[in-house]
BARODREN-753880 format. One record per residue: x, y, z of N, C-alpha, C, CB in turn; residue number from 1. Coordinates in nm, 2 decimals, always signed. Glycine has a CB too. Layout:
> n_X;n_Y;n_Z;ca_X;ca_Y;ca_Z;c_X;c_Y;c_Z;cb_X;cb_Y;cb_Z;n
> X;Y;Z;X;Y;Z;X;Y;Z;X;Y;Z;NUM
...
END
This chain:
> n_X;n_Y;n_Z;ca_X;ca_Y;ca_Z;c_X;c_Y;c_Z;cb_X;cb_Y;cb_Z;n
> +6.53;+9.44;+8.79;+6.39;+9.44;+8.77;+6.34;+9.30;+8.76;+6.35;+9.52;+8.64;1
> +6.21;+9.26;+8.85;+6.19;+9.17;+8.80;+6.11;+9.09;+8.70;+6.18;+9.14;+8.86;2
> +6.10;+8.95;+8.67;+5.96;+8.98;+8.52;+5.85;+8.94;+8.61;+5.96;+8.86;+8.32;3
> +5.79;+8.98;+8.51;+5.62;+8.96;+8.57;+5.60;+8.82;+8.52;+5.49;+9.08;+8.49;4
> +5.52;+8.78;+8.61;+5.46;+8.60;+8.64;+5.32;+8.61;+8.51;+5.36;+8.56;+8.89;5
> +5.29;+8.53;+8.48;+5.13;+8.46;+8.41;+5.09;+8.54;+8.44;+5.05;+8.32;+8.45;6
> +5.03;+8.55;+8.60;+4.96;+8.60;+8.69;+4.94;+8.73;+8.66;+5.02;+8.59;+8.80;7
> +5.04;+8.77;+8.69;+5.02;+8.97;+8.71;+4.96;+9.00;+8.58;+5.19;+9.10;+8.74;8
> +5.04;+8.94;+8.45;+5.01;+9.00;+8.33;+4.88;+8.91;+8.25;+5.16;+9.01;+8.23;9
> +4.82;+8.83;+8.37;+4.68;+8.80;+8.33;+4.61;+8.91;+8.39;+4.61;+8.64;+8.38;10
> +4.64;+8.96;+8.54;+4.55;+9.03;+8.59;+4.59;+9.18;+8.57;+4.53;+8.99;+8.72;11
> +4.64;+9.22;+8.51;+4.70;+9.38;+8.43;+4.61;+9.39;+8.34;+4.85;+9.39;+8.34;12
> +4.59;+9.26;+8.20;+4.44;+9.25;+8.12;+4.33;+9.21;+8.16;+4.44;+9.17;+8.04;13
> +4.31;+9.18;+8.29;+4.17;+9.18;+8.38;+4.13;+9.29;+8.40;+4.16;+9.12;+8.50;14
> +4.23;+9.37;+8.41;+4.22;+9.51;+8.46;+4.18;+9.60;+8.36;+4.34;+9.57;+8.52;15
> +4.23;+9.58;+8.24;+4.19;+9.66;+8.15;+4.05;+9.65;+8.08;+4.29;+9.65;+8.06;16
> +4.03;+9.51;+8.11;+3.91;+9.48;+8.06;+3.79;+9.52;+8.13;+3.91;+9.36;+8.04;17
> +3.79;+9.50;+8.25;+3.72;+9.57;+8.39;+3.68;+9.71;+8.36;+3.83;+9.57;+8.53;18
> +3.77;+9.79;+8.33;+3.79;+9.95;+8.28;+3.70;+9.95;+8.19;+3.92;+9.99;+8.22;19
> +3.72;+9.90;+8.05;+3.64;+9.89;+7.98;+3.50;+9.85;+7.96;+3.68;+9.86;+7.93;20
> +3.47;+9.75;+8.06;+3.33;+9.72;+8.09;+3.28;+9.83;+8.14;+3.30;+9.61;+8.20;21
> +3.34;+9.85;+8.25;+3.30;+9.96;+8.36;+3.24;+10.12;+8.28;+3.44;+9.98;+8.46;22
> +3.31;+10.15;+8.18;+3.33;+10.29;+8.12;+3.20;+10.25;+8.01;+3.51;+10.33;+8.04;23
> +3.18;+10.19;+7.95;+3.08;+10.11;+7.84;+2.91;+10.13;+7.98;+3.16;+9.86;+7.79;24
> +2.96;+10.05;+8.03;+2.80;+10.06;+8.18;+2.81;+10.18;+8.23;+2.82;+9.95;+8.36;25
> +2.91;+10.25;+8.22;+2.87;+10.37;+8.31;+2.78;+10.48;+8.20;+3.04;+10.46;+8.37;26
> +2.87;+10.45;+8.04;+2.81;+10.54;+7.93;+2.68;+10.52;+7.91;+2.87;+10.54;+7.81;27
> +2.59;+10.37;+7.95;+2.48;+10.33;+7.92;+2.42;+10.37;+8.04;+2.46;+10.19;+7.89;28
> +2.43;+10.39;+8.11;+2.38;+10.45;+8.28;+2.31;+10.59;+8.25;+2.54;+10.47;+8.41;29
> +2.44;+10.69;+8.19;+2.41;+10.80;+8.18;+2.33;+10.87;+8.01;+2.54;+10.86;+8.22;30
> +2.40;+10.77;+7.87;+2.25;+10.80;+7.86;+2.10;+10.77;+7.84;+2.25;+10.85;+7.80;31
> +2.09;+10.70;+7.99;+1.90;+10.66;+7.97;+1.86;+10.70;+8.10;+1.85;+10.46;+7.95;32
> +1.97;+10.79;+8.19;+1.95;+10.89;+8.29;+1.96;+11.03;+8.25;+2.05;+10.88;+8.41;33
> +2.07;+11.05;+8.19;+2.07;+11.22;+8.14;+1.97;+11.31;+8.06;+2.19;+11.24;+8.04;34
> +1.90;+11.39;+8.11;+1.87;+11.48;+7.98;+1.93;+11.54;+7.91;+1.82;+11.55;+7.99;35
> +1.97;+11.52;+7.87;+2.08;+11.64;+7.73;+2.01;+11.58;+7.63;+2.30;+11.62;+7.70;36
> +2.06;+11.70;+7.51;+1.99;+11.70;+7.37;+2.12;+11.54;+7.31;+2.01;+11.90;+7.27;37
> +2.03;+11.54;+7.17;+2.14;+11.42;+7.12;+2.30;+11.48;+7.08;+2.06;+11.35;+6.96;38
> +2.31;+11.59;+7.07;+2.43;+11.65;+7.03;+2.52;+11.71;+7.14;+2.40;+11.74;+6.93;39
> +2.46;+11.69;+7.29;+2.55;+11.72;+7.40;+2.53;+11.53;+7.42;+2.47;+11.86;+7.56;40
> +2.45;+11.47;+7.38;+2.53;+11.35;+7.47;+2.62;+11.28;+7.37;+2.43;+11.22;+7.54;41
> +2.65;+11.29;+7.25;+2.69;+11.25;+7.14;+2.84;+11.29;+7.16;+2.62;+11.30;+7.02;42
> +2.84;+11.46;+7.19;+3.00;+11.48;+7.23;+3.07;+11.47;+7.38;+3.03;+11.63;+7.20;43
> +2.94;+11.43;+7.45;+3.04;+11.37;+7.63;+3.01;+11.21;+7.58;+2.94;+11.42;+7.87;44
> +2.97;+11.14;+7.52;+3.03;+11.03;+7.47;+3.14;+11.02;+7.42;+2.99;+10.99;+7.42;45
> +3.15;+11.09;+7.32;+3.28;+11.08;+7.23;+3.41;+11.16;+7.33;+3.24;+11.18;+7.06;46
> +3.38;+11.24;+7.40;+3.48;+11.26;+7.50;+3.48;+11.16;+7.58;+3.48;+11.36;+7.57;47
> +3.36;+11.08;+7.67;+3.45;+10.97;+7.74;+3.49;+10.85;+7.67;+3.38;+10.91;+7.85;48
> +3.47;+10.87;+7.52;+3.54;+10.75;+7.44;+3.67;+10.77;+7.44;+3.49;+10.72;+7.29;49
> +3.72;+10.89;+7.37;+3.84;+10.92;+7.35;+3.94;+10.91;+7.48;+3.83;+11.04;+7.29;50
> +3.84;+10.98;+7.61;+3.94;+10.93;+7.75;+3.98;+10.81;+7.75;+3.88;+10.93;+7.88;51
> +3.88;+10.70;+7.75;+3.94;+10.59;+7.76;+3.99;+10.52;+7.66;+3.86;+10.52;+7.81;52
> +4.00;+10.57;+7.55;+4.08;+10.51;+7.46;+4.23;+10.56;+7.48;+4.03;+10.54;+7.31;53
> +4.23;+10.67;+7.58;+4.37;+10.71;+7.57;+4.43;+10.66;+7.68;+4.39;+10.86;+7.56;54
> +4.33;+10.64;+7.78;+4.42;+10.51;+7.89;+4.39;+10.39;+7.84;+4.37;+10.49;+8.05;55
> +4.36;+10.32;+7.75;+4.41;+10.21;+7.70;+4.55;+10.21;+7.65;+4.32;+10.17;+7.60;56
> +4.56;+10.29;+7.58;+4.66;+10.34;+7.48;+4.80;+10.34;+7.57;+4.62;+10.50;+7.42;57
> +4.78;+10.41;+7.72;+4.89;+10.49;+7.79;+4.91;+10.33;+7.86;+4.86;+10.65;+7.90;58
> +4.81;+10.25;+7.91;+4.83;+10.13;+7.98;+4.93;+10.01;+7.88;+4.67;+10.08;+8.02;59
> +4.85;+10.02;+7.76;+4.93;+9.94;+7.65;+5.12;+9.99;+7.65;+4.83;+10.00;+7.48;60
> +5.14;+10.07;+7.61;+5.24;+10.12;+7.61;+5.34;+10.12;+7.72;+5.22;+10.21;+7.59;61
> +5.27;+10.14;+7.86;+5.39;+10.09;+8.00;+5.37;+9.93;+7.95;+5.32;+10.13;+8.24;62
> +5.30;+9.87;+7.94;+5.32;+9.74;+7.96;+5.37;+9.68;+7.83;+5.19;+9.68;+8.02;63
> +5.41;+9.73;+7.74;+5.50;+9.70;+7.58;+5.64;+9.73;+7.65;+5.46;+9.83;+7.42;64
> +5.65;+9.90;+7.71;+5.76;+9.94;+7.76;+5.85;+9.84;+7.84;+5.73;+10.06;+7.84;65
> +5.77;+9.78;+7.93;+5.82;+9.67;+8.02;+5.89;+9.60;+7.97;+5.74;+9.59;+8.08;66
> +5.84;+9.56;+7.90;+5.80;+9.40;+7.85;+5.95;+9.41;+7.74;+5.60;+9.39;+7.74;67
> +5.97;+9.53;+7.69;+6.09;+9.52;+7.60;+6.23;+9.55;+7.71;+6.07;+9.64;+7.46;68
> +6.20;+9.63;+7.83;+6.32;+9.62;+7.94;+6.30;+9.48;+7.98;+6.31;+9.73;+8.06;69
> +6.26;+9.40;+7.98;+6.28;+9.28;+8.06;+6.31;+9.19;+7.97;+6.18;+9.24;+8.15;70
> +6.30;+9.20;+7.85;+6.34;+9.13;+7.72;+6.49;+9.19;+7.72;+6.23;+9.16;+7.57;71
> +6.51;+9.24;+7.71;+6.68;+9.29;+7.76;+6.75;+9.25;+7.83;+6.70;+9.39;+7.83;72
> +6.70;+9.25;+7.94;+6.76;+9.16;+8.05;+6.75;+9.04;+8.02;+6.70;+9.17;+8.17;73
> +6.67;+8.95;+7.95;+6.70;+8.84;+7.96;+6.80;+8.80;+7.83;+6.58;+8.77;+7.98;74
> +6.80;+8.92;+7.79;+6.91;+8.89;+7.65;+7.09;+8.92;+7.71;+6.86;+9.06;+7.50;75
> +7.07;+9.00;+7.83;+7.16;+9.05;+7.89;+7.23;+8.94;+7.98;+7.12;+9.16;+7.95;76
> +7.15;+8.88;+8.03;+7.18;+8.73;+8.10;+7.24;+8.64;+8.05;+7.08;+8.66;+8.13;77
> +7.13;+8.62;+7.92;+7.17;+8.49;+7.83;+7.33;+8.51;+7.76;+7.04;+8.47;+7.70;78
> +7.34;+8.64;+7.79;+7.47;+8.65;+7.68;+7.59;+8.64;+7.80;+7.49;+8.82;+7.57;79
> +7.54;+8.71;+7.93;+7.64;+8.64;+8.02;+7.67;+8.42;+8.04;+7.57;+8.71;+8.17;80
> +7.59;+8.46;+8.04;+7.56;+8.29;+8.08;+7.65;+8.18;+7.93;+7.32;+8.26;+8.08;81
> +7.66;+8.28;+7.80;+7.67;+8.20;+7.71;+7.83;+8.27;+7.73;+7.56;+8.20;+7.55;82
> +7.90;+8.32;+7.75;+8.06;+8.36;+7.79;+8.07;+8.32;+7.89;+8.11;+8.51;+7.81;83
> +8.03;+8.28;+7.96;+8.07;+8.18;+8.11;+8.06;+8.05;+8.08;+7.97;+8.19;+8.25;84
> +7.94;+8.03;+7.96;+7.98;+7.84;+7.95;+8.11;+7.85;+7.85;+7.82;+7.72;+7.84;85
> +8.15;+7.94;+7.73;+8.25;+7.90;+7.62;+8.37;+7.95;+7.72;+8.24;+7.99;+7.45;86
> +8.35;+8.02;+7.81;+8.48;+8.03;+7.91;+8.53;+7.87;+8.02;+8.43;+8.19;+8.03;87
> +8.42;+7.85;+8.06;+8.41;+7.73;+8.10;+8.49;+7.64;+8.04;+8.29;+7.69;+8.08;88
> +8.42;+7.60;+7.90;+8.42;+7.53;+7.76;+8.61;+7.50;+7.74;+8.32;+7.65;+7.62;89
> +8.64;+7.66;+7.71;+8.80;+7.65;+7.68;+8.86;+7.60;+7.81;+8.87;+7.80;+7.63;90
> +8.87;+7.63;+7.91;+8.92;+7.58;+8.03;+8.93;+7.44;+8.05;+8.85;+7.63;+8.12;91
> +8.81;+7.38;+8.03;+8.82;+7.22;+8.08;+8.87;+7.14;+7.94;+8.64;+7.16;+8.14;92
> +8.89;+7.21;+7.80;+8.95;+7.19;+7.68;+9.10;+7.18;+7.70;+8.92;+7.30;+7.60;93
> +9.14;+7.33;+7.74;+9.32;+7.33;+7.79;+9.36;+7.25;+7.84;+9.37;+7.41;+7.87;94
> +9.26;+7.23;+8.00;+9.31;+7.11;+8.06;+9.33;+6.97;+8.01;+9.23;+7.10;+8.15;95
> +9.23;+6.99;+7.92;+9.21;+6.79;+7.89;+9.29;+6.82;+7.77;+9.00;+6.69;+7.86;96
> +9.36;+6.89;+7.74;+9.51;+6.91;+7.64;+9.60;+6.88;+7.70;+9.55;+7.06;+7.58;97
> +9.60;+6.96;+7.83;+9.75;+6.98;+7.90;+9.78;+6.82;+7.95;+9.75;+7.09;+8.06;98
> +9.66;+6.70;+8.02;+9.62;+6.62;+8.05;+9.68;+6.54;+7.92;+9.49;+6.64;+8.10;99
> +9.66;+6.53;+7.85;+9.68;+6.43;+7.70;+9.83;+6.45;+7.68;+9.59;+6.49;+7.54;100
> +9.88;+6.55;+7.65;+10.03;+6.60;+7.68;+10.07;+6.55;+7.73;+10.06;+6.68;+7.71;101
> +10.08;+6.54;+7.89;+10.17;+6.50;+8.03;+10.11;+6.36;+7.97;+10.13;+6.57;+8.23;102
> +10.05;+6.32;+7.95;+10.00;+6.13;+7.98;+10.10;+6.09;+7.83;+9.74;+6.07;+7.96;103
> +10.14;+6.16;+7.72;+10.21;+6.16;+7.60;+10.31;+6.17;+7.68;+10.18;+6.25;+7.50;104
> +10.36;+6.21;+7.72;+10.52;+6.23;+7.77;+10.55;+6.14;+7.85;+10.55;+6.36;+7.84;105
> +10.44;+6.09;+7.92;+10.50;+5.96;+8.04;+10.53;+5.83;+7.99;+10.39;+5.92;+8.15;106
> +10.48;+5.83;+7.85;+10.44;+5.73;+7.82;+10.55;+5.70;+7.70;+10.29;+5.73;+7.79;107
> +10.57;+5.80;+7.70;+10.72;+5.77;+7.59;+10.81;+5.79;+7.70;+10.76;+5.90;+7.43;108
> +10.84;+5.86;+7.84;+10.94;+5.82;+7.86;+10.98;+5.70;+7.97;+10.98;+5.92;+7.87;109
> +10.82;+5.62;+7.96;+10.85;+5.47;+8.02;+10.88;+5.38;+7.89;+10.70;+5.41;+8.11;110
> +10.83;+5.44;+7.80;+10.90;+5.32;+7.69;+11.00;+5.39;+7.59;+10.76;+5.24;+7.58;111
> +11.06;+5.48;+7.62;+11.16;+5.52;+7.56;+11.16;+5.48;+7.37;+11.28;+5.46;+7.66;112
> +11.02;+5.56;+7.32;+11.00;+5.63;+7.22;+11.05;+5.76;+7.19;+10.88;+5.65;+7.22;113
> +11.09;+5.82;+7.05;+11.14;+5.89;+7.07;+11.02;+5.94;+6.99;+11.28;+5.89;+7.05;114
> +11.14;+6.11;+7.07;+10.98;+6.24;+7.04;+10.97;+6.28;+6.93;+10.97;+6.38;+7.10;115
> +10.85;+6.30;+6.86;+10.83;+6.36;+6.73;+10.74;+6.52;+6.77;+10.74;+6.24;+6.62;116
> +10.82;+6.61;+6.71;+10.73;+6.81;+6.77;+10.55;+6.76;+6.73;+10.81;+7.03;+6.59;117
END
């Protein structure tokens, strides 16, 4: 999966905000067009409030949902990436042991030191 850029997750909240304009203008549209009494427009307001509060809600939630799978993954990465450097890490360690060792041993047996374990 990939993560989302600045971008998308500026324009995912452009989007939501757009929605919300849009639903707010549409509710002012209809009531200074509608005839209905105050208690039929009071409850198709409050029903298109509650709609759109519930696609806020459902939009909020994929995009939390995401947002914690891709926080995963990069937790999933990083933990690869941190066992590949200390794997790394011990490797070029051994070597520059094994390296110190052999250069110890040449060096006593060009000057014929004797060995201590």
């Amino acid at each position: 999966m990939r993560l989302m850029n600045e971008h998308e997750s500026a324009g995912s909240g452009m989007f939501l905000l757009g929605a919300v304009a849009g639903a707010l203008v549409g509710a002012s549209v209809a009531l200074l067009m509608a005839p209905k009494s105050g208690d039929e427009m009071r409850s198709d307001l409050n029903a298109s409030f509650n709609s759109l509060r519930d696609a806020a809600a459902r939009r909020y939630r994929e995009m939390a949902e995401r947002a914690g799978v891709q926080l995963e993954n990069i937790e999933e990465k990083a933990d690869q990436l941190a066992d590949e450097l200390e794997s790394s890490a011990r490797d070029a360690l051994d070597k520059a042991s094994s390296t110190v060792k052999s250069a110890t041993r040449i060096v006593r047996d060009a000057t014929g030191a004797p060995r201590h374990s």
